[in-house]
C-alpha positions in Angstrom: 168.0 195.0 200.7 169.5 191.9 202.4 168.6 189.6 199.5 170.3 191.8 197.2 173.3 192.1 199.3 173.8 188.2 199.6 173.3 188.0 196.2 176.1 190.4 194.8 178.5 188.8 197.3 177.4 185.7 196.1 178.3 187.1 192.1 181.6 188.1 193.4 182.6 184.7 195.2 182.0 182.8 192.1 183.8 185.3 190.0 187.2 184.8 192.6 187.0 180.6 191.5 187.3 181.5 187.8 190.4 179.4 186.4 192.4 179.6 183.0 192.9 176.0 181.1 195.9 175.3 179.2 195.5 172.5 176.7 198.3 169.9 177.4 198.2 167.4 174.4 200.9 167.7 172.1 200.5 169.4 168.7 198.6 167.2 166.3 197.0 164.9 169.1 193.3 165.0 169.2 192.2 164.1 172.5 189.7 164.0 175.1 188.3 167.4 176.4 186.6 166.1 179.2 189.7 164.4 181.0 191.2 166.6 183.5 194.6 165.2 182.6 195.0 166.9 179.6 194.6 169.7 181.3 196.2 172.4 183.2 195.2 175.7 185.3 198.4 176.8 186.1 201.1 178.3 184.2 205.1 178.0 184.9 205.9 182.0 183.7 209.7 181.2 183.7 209.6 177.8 182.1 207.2 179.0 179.8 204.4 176.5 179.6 201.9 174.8 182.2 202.8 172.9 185.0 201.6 169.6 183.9 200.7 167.8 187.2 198.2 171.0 187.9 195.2 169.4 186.6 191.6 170.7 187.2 189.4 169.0 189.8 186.2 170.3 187.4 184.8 171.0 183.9 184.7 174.4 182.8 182.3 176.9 182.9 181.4 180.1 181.0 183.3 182.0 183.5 186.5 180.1 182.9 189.0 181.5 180.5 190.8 179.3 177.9 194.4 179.7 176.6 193.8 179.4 172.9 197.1 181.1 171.8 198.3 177.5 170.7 197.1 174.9 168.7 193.4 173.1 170.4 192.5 169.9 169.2 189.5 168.6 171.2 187.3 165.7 170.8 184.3 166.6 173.3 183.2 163.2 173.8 179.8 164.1 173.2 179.7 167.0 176.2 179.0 170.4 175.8 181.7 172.6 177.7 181.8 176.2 177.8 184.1 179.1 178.7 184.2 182.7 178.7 185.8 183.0 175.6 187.9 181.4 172.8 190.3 183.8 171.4 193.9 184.2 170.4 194.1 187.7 170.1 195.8 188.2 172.8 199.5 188.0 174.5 200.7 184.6 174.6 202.3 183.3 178.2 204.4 180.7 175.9 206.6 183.6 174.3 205.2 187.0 176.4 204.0 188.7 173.1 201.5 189.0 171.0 200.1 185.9 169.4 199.9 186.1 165.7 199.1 182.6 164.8 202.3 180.3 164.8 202.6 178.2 161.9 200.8 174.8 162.2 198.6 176.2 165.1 195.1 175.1 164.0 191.6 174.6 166.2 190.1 171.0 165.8 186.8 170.5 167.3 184.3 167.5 167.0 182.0 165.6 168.9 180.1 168.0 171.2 179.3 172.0 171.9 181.6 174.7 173.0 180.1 177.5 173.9 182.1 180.8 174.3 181.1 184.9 174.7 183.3 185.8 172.0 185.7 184.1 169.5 189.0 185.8 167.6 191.1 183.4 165.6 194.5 183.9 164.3 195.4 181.7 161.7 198.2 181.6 159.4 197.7 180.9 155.4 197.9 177.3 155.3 196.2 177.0 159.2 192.7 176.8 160.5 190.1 175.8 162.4 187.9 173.0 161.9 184.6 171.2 162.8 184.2 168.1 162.8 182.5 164.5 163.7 179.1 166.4 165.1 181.0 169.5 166.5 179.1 172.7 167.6 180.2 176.0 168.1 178.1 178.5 169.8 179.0 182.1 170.3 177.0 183.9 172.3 178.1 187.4 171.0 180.8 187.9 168.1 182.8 185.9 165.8 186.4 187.5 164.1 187.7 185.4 161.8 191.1 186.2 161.1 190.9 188.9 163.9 193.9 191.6 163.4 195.8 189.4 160.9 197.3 191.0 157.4 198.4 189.0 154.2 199.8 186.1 156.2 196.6 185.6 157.8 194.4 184.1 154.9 192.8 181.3 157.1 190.1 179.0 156.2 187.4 178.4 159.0 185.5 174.6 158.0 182.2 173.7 158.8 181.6 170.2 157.7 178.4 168.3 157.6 176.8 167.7 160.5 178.6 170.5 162.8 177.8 174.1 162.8 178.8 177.5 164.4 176.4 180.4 165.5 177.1 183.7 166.8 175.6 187.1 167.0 177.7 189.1 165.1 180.5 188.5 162.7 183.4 191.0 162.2 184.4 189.9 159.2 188.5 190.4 158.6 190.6 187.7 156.5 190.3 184.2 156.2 187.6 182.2 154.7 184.4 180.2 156.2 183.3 177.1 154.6 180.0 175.6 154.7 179.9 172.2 153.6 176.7 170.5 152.8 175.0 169.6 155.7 176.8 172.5 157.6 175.2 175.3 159.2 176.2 178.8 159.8 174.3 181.2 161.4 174.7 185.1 162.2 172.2 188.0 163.2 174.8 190.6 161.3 177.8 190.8 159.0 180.4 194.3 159.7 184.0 194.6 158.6 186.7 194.7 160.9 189.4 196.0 159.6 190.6 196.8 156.0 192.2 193.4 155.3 191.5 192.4 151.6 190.2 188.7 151.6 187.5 187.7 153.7 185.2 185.0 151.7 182.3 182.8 153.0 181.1 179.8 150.9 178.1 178.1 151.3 176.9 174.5 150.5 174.9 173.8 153.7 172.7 175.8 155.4 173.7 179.3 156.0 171.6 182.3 157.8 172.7 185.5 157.8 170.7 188.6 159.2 172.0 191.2 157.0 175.3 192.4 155.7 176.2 196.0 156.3 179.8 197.0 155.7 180.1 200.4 156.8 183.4 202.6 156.9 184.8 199.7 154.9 188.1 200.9 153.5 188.8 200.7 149.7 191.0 197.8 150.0 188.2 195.7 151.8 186.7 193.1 149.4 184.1 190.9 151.1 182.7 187.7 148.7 179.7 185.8 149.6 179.3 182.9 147.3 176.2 180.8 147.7 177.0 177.5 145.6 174.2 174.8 147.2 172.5 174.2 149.7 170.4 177.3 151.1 170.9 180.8 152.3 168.5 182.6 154.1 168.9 186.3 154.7 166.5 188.7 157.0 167.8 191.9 155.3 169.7 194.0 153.7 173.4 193.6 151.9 174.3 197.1 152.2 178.3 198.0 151.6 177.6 202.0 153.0 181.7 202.5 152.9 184.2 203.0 150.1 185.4 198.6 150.2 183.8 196.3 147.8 181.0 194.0 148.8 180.0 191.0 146.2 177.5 188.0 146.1 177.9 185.3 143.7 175.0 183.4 143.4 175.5 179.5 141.6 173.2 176.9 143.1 170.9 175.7 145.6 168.2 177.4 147.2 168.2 181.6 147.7 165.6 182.3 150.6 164.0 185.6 152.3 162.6 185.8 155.7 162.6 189.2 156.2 163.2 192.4 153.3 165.7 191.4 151.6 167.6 193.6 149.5 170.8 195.0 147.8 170.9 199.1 148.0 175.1 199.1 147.9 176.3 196.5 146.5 179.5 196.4 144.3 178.2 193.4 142.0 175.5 190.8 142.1 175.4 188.1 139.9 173.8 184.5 139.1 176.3 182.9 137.5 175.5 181.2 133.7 173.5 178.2 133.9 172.7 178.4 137.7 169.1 177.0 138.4 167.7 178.5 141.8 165.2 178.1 143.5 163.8 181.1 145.0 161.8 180.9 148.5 160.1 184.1 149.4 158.6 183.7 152.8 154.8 184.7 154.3 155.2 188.7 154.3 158.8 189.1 152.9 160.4 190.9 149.9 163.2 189.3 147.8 164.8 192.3 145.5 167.1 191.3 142.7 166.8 194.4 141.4 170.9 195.0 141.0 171.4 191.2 139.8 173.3 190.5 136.7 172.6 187.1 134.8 174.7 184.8 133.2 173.1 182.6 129.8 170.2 180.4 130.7 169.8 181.1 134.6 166.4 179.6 135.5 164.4 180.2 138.9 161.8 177.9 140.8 160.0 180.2 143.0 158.1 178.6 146.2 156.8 180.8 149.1 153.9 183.6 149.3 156.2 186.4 149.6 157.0 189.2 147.2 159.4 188.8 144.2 161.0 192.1 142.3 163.3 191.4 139.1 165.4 194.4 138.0 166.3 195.3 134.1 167.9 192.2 134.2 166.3 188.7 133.7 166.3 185.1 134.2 165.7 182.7 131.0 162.6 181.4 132.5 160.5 181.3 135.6 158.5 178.1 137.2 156.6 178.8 140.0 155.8 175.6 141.8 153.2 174.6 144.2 153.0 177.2 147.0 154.9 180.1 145.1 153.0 183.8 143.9 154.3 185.5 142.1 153.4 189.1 141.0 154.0 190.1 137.8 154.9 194.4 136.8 155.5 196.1 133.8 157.0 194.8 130.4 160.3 193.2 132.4 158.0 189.6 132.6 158.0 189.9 129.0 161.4 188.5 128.2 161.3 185.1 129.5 158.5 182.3 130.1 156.7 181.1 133.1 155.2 178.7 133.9 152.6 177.5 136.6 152.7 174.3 138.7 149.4 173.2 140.2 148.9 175.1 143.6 151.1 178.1 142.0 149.9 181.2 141.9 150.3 184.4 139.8 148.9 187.5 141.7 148.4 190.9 139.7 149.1 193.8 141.9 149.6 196.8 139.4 147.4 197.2 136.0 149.2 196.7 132.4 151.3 193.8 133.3 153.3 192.0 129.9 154.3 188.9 130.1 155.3 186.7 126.6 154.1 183.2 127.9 152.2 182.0 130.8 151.6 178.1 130.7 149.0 177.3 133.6 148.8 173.8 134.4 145.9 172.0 135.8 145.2 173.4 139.6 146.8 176.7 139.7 145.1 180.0 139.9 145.4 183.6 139.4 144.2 186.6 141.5 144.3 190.4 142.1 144.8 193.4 144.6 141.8 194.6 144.2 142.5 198.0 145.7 145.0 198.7 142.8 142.2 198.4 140.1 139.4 200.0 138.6 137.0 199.5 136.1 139.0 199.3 132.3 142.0 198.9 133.8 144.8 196.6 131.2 145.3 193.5 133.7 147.8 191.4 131.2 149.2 192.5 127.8 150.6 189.4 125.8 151.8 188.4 122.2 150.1 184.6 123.7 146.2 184.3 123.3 146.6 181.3 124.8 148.5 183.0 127.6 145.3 185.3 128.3 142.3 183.3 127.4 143.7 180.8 130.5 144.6 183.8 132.4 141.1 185.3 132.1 139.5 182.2 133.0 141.5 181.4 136.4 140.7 184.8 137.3 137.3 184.9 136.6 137.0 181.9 138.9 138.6 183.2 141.5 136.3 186.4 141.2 133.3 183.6 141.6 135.1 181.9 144.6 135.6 185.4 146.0 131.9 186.2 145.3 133.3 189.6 143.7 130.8 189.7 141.0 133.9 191.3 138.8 134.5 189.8 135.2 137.7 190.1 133.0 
């Protein structure tokens, strides 16, 4: 019992040395985050703004609080600093109300980590907040971009190459985040936050995103993902659940599952015409296109073990490389081509598969769920002898490598 009690009055002494920073650079001056000069942890409430010879004696810590109702431009200097959160939804001390973003107030980071609890921006049209020059945000909890803002709050959020942000959650309300090759974003969950009418998240770099559930998203509540390069990974499911519009644009780059991955409310889905994808189902994972529209002459490279399932709607043609298995059901594979790299795989899982062509080339194979077969079941329908005299003969040499003593 005496350890404990130490130990709480331990918590609460550190909690009473908790300072707030006021950034002291003028607006448009990018300086140094780690020099106490440019800042200040005390705050003149009749002049209006910090008192300027109050500078800090120490860096800040996650328990520190940060005045970010004012434009931040920090160069870290290759440190990571952290406070307890980054937000500017909240009442500014400059004017005594509530901050709405002035105009020209942007966030410039680069050259280190910040790490925060939580992080609302406020950014006029026209304003934002960037990463730069190896910049890092970390959020330990939620992300708002464009927290509370209306019409006048369409805000971009840049990621550029070499920077990233990551946070738990993102309550999605206006503005737009944009990946830019070599950039990474990464979030557990996707909710709405609001019924603002333009949030947008582009990605050409690397972006992760856990699933996407908009629930009790008002009518006016349009959310775009548009994946244009680079790769997305999602864990699960894009699932609107409310009355607002949710919509994924797919153009380029690499489209990959690590969990189930699917689309069970979604307002539209779409691979735009021309777009050629490569599709990377990870070990145990589901990737569902079943709502997906196609535009002319969308073609997919397909790498990774995991499951595949095409809707009514189809691709111009399918290669699955070294690595990939695919699974083909039904007469939907027999409305575009396929071919098979050496190493790729095409699995049967389900008896009277049609597919038009299948061109094997040398060193890939074909195999069967056994347990969803018996004896004279239809294994591949096709207009292509060609298609199932090589078909027959990978599997029957699988069936020998298996020691199954089956023959097709």
């Amino acid at each position: 019992m005496k350890l404990a009690f130490a130990l709480a009055c331990m918590t609460v002494a550190a909690n009473l040395f908790a300072d707030t920073y006021y950034w002291l650079p003028e607006k448009g001056t990018m300086a140094d985050a780690t020099n106490f000069n440019n800042w200040a942890i005390q705050f003149d409430s009749v002049e209006k703004k910090p008192v300027e010879t109050a500078h800090p004696t120490r860096l800040p810590t996650a328990d520190d609080y940060l005045c970010a109702t004012r434009e931040l431009s920090f160069n870290l200097n290759g440190a990571s600093l952290a406070f307890k959160n980054l937000t500017a939804a909240d009442v500014s001390p400059y004017t005594g109300g509530t901050y709405w973003g002035a105009v020209g107030d942007t966030w410039f980071f680069e050259n280190g980590t910040l790490t925060v609890s939580i992080c609302h921006t406020r950014h006029r049209t026209g304003d934002y907040m960037s990463l730069t020059n190896g910049a890092h945000l970390v959020i330990t909890n939620s992300f708002t971009p464009g927290s509370g803002m209306g019409s006048d709050g369409i805000a971009d959020i840049n990621i550029a190459s070499g920077c990233s942000i990551s946070n738990k959650i993102t309550y999605f309300a206006n503005g737009h985040i944009n990946i830019a090759a070599g950039g990474e974003y990464t979030t557990e969950l996707i909710q709405n936050s609001g019924i603002q009418s333009t949030p947008r998240l582009y990605n050409n770099g690397t972006t992760r995103i856990g699933s996407v559930v908009y629930s009790a998203a008002g009518s006016g509540y349009a959310l775009v993902v548009y994946q244009q390069a680079g790769t997305m990974a999602l864990g699960g499911a894009f699932d609107r659940k409310g009355a607002g519009s949710l919509s994924f644009a797919v153009s380029g780059g690499t489209l990959r599952a690590t969990g189930y991955v699917s689309f069970p409310d979604i307002t539209s889905a779409s691979f735009a015409a021309g777009s050629s994808m490569t599709l990377q189902v990870d070990e145990g994972c589901l990737l569902d296109l079943t709502p997906f529209t196609y535009g002319d002459n969308v073609t997919f490279t397909l790498t990774g073990p995991g499951d595949l399932i095409l809707g009514d709607n189809l691709p111009a043609s399918l290669a699955v490389a070294a690595g990939g298995v695919f699974s083909p059901a039904g007469a939907r594979c027999n409305a575009f081509d396929i071919t098979v790299a050496s190493g790729g795989t095409i699995r049967f899982k389900s008896p009277g598969a049609a597919c038009r062509l299948i061109t094997f080339a040398q060193g890939a194979s074909v195999t069967m769920d056994m347990n969803a077969f018996v004896s004279g079941d239809v294994v591949l329908v096709s207009e292509s002898d060609a298609t199932l005299t090589a078909a027959a003969a990978l599997l029957n040499a699988w069936f020998i490598a298996q020691q199954l003593g089956f023959e097709v």
